[in-house]
Residue, then its C-alpha position, 0 to 999 in steps of 0.5 A: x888889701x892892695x896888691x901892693x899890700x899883699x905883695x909886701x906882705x908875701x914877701x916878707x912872710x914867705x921868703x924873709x922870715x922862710x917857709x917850713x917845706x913838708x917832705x912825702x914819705x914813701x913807704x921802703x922795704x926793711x932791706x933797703x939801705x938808707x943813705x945819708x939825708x940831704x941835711x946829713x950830707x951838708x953837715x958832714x961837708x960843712x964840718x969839713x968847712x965847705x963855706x958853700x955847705x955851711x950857708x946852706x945849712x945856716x939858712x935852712x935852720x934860718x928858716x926850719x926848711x927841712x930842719x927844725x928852726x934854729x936861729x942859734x944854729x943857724x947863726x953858728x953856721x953862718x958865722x962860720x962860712x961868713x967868715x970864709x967870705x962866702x956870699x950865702x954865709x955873708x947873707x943869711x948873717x946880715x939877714x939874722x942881724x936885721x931880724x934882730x938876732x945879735x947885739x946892737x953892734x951885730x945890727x951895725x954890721x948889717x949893711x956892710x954884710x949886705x954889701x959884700x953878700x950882692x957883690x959875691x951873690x952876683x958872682x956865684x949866681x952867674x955860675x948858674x946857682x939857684x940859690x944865689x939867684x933866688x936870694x938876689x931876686x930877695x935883695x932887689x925886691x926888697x931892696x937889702x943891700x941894694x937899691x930896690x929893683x923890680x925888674x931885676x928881681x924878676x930877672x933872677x927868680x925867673x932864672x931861678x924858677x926856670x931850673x926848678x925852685x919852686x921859692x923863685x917860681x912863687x915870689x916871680x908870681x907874687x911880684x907879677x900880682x902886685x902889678x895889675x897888668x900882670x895879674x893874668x901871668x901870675x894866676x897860672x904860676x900860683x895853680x901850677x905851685x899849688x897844683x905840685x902840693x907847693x903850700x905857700x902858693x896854696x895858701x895864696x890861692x886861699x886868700x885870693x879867692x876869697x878876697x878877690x885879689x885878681x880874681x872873682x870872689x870865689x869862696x868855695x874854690x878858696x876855702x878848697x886852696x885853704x884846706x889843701x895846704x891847711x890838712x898839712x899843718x899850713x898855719x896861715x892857712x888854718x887860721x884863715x879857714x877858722x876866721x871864715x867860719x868865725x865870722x861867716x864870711x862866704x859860708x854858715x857861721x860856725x863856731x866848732x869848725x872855726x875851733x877845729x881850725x884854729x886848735x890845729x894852728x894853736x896846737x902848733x904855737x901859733x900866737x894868732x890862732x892861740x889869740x882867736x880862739x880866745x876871741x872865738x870863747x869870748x864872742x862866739x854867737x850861739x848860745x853858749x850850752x850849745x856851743x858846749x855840748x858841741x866840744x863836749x861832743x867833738x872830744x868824746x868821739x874825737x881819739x888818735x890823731x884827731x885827737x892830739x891836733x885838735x888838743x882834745x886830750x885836755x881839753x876833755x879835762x878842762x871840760x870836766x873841770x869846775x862844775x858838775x856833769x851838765x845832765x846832772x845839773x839840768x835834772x835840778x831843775x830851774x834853777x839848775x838850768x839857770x846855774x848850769x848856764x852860769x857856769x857854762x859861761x865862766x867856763x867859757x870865760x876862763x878858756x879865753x883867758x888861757x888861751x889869751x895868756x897862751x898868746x901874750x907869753x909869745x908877746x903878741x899884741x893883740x892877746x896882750x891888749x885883750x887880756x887888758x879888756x878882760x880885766x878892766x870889763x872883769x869879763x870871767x876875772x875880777x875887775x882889776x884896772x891896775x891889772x888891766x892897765x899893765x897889760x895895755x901898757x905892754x901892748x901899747x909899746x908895741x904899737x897897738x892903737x886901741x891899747x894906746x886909746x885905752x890908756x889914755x881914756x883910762x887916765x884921764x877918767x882915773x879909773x883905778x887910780x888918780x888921773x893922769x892928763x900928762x899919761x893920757x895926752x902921751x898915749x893919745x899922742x901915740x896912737x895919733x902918730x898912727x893916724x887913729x882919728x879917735x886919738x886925734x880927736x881926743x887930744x883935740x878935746x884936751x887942748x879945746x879943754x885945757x886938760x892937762x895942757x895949755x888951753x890951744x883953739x889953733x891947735x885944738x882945731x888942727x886936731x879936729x880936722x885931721x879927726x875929721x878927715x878921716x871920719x871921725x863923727x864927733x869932730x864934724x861938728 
């Protein structure tokens, strides 16, 4: 990944759509009187209509920082200290609209709202407020509202960070990794973070580490930044920690670790974690009984909160379910082994399916499209190409390439149903758009072909070349 890459992809992650900050509790004695919370203070002025207390509040809710996520709250807030034309109303009201959270017209009005937040923004920065600071760094960095402008961005969350916010602190350093010359000014911040339990800072020292941005390869040192920010419900960090024992990238492949990891994320509605953990069940590279008994294992000792993070309460059910205890089946004999393993791997099967399901309720793409592999290779489920061709359809509209390819492949051939050149040459289309070289390389078979268009060499050559830029074997030849 570049650096420019993985500092589009912080921003947006961390400070766009927010980061959920863990307070430490400290133990209090039954005398000591408890004053009103930091969140209960901001409603009682915004009830008030403090327009200050009211945007405060909005992007808190925005965010979950504090507070449990709530866009609907978020939004009320928002609108009410917008409509007093205070900048963080006017802000964290654009910001809402951009992501989607309104009507077409809501969306509309994003521009203009941005505009007046900067104007105000400028205004109560200037005062020394942080979080104007902070979110006009957001702006220039990410050009919302404002033509982009690094040197400012790293002008404001430098004032920012000065006077403590740790969100400024992160992002200055994120904007100094994405530029070279700056790596080494940028590590010392992300460990100074991390170092002040800071997760997202953490998290990047995580991926840092074990992928060599900025730094030496270090797997150990990265799965140490993972598990610091992991062991207090960090979900990218989770998911990154299940992907490296899934895979064995830097340490033993271990399928149980991988799960530990990746229940603990899923358990906490993670759509990618809940999406692995089906891929984990379909792909796992040990012997499947082995695998089992290590589940089995883990959710007879597992108990409290062992127990509830790793999901194991129904996970026993749904280990128990289906067939006979394994001792039993295996005293039959031959062919009992051979049952036994059987049902094992339906067993495995249908955990995939689930979690899968899991995923794709949240509409995510990749579960969508895997869902769409089970039934068209009737892996754990009857083969249903209908079924599996709904699925590919909905991941397809979101974008995936390989969901796309399917559709098409799955068209032309007809299987489950009668072939359709103008479905396929329309999917091929799509993923073409994307650069995919197979898409490009199948739309040029059609034309060389004339399958379902007109017969085109010129074209079909086109194809051919762009295919064959980017690697694509058959079309070298």
């Amino acid at each position: 990944m570049r650096r420019t890459q993985m500092y589009i992809v912080l921003v947006w992650m961390i400070l766009w759509t927010g980061v959920m900050l863990m307070g430490c509790s400290t133990s209090m004695s039954s005398t000591e009187v408890l004053g009103p919370s930091p969140v209960e203070s901001l409603i009682q002025k915004a009830s008030t209509g403090d327009a200050y207390s009211q945007g405060v509040l909005a992007e808190k809710y925005r965010k979950g920082d504090g507070v449990s996520k709530n866009i609907e709250t978020a939004l009320q807030f928002a609108t009410l200290s917008a409509e007093q034309n205070h900048p963080l109303g006017l802000y964290n009201l654009a910001v809402l609209y951009d992501l989607g959270h309104g009507t077409v017209e809501n969306a509309d009005q994003v521009p203009q709202l941005a505009e007046q937040a900067l104007q105000g923004m400028h205004r109560l920065a200037e005062t020394g407020d942080t979080k104007a600071q902070h979110n006009l760094g957001v702006m220039y960095a990410t050009g919302f509202g404002v033509e982009p402008d690094l040197g400012q961005a790293k002008e404001w969350y430098q004032k920012a960070a000065t006077q403590g916010n740790q969100d400024s602190e992160f992002n200055l350093a994120v904007l100094l990794l994405s530029q070279e010359e700056d790596v080494r000014t940028a590590l010392p911040l992300f460990i100074n973070l991390a170092e002040k339990s800071y997760m997202p800072a953490q998290n990047t020292l995580g991926l840092m580490y074990t992928n060599g941005e900025g730094v030496a390869i270090n797997i150990e040192e990265g799965i140490r930044w993972y598990k610091e920010a992991a062991e207090r419900g960090n979900i990218e960090a989770l998911n990154s920690l299940g992907l490296l024992y899934a895979t064995g990238k830097g340490v033993e492949q271990n399928p149980l670790e991988a799960f530990k990891w990746y229940s603990q994320a899923a358990e906490q509605g993670s759509a990618e974690a809940q999406n692995n953990l089906g891929l984990l069940f379909v792909t796992n590279p040990l012997e499947k009984k082995e695998f089992f008994r290590e589940l089995q294992k883990l959710a007879e000792e597992a108990n409290g909160e062992a127990a509830t993070k790793f999901g194991i309460t129904a996970l026993k059910e749904r280990l128990k379910s289906g067939f006979a205890d394994l001792e039993d089946v295996v005293s039959n004999g031959g062919k009992g082994e051979k049952q036994q393993e059987i049902q094992i791997l339906q067993w495995f099967y249908e955990e995939a399916h689930r979690w899968f399901m899991k995923a794709a309720e949240q509409q995510y793409p990749d579960a969508l499209f895997n869902l769409g592999i089970l039934y068209k290779e009737g892996t754990g489920v009857e083969q249903d190409y209908q079924q599996a061709i709904q699925w590919f359809v909905k991941a397809a509209e979101q974008g995936s390439v390989k969901a796309q390819i399917n559709l098409g492949l799955l068209y032309i051939s007809g299987e489950g149903g009668e072939k359709n050149y103008e479905q396929a040459l329309q999917w091929f289309f799509m993923a073409a758009e994307q650069q995919d070289p197979d898409a490009q390389y199948n739309l040029g078979l059609m034309f060389k072909e004339g399958t379902g268009v007109d017969q085109n060499d010129e074209q079909a050559l086109q194809w051919f070349l762009q295919a064959a830029q980017q690697g694509q074997a058959s079309a070298m030849y």
